[in-house]
C-alpha positions in Angstrom: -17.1 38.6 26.1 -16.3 39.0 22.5 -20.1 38.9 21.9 -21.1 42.2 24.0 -18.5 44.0 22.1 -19.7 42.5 18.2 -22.4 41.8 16.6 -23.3 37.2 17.0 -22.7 37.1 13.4 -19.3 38.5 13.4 -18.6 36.5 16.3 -19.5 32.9 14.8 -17.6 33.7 11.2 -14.4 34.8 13.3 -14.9 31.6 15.7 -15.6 29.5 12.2 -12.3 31.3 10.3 -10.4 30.3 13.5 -12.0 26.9 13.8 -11.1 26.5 9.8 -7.8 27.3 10.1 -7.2 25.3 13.2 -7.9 22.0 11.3 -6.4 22.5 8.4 -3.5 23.1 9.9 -3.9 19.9 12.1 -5.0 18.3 8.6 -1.7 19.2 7.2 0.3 18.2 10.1 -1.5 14.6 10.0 -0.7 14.0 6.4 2.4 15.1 6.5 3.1 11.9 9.1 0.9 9.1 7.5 1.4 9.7 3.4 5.1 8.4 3.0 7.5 9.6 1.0 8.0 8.1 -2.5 11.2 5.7 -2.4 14.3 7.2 -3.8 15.6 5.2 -6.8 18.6 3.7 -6.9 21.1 5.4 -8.8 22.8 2.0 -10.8 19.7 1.7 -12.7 19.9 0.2 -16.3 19.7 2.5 -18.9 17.2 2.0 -21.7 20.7 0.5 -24.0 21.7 -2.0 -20.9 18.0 -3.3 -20.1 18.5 -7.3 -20.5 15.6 -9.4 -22.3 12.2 -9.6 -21.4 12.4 -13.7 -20.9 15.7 -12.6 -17.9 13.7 -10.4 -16.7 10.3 -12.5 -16.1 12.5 -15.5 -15.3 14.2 -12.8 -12.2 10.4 -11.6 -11.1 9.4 -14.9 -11.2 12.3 -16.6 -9.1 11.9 -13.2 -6.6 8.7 -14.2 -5.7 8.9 -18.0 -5.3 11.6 -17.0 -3.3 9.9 -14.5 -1.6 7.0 -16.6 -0.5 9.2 -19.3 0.7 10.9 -17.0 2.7 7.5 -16.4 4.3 6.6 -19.7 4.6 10.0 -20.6 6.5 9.4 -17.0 8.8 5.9 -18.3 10.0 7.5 -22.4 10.4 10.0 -20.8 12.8 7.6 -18.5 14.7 5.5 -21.1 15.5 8.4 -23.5 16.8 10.0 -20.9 18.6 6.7 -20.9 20.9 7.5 -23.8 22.3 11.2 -23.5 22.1 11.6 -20.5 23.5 10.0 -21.9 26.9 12.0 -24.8 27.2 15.0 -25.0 29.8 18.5 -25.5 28.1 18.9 -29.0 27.7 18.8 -32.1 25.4 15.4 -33.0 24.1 15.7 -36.6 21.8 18.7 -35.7 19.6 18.2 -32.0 20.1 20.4 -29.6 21.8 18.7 -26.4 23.7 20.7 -23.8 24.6 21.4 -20.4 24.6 23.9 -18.4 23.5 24.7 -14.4 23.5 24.3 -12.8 20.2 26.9 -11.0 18.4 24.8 -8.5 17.5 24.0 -5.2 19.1 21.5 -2.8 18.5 21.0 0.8 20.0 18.7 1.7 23.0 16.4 4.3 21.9 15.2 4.5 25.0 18.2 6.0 26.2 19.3 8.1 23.2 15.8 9.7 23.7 16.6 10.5 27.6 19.7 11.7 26.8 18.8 14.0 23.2 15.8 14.9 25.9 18.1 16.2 28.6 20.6 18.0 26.5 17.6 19.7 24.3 19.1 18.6 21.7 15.3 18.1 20.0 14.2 15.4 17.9 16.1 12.2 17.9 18.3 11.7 14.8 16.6 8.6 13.2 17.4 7.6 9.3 14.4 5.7 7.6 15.3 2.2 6.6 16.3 1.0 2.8 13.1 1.0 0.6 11.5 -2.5 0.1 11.4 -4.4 -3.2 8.2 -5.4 -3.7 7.3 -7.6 -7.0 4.0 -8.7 -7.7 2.6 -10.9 -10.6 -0.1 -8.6 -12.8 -2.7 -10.3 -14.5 -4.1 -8.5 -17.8 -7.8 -8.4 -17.7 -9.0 -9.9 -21.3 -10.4 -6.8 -23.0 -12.7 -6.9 -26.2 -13.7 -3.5 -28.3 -17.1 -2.8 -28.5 -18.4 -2.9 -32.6 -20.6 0.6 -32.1 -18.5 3.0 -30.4 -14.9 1.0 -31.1 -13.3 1.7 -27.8 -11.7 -0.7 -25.5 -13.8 -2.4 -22.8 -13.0 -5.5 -20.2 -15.0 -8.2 -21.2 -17.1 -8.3 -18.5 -18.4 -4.6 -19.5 -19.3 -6.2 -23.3 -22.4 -8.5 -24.5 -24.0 -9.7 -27.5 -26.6 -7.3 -29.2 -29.3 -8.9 -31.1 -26.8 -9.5 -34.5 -24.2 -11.4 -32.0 -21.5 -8.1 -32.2 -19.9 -7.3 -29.0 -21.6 -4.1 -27.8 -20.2 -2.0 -24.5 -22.3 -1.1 -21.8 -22.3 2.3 -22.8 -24.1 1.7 -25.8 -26.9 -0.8 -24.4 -27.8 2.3 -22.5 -28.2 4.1 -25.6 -30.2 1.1 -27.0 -31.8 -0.1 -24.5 -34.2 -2.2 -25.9 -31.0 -4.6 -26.7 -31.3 -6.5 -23.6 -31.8 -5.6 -19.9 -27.8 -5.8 -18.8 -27.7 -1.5 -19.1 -30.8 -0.9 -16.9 -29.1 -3.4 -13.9 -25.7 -1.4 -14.9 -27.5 1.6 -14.4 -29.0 1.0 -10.9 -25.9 -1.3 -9.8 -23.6 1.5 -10.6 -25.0 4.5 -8.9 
């Protein structure tokens, strides 16, 4: 229709300005969902004067993650016997006891908070995101060398021997190439 009344190029740049729009608004919306939000700090941080020594502080990383990983370890044990626990009838087994007991614990059912913020219209469903996780991981420098020509800093994968023995960056093999034949694979292995 809109094509008897306008010319075919106004037509397809309105359709593509629409069309544009149309997914970067979706874009938006889908980004907006997946990228989460940074965690919020804590507010009893240490300041700079209350920071304790580097050795308490390596010793605590250190002890988190040992910790961490056996807490792993002992999450995966008990998955694994649970599969055969959990289908057992209550009874004794050797000088084990199965049973079952109710919990104490109680959680909310979504489910039904959902029907019920549904039938109201009372819109979304209130939720609160959970505390932010702790993660500590161990960081391992990579050894770095400077390069005698240019003197900047370079891994030492990214440095070799030039024809007096100084440590030379890759950079600067390119610029001599005649030094050896590391910046020509560099320069095809890098593209």
């Amino acid at each position: 229709m809109l094509d008897l009344l306008m010319p075919r190029a106004t037509v397809a740049r309105i359709t593509r300005r629409v069309v544009n729009r149309t997914v970067a608004r979706i874009t938006a919306t889908v980004a907006e969902f997946r990228a989460p939000a940074p965690a919020a700090e804590p507010t009893d941080l240490f300041t700079p004067d209350e920071l304790p020594p580097l050795d308490d502080i390596l010793a605590a990383a250190a002890e988190y993650s040992r910790a961490s990983d056996q807490a792993r370890r002992a999450d995966r044990g008990k998955r694994a016997a649970r599969k055969i626990l959990d289908r057992l009838p209550v009874g004794r087994y050797g000088v084990w006891d199965v049973e079952r007991v109710p919990s104490g614990r109680s959680t909310a059912d979504l489910d039904e908070i959902r029907a019920t913020y549904k039938r109201l219209g009372l819109g979304q469903d209130p939720m609160k995101p959970s505390a932010p996780s702790l993660k500590v991981k161990k960081v391992v420098p990579a050894e770095t060398g400077v390069c005698t020509a240019c003197t900047r800093t370079w891994p030492v994968s990214d440095l070799s021997e030039d024809g007096n023995g100084d440590l030379v960056c890759c950079d600067c093999h390119q610029l001599h190439a005649a030094l050896d034949d590391r910046a020509e694979h560099r320069a095809y292995a890098h593209r």
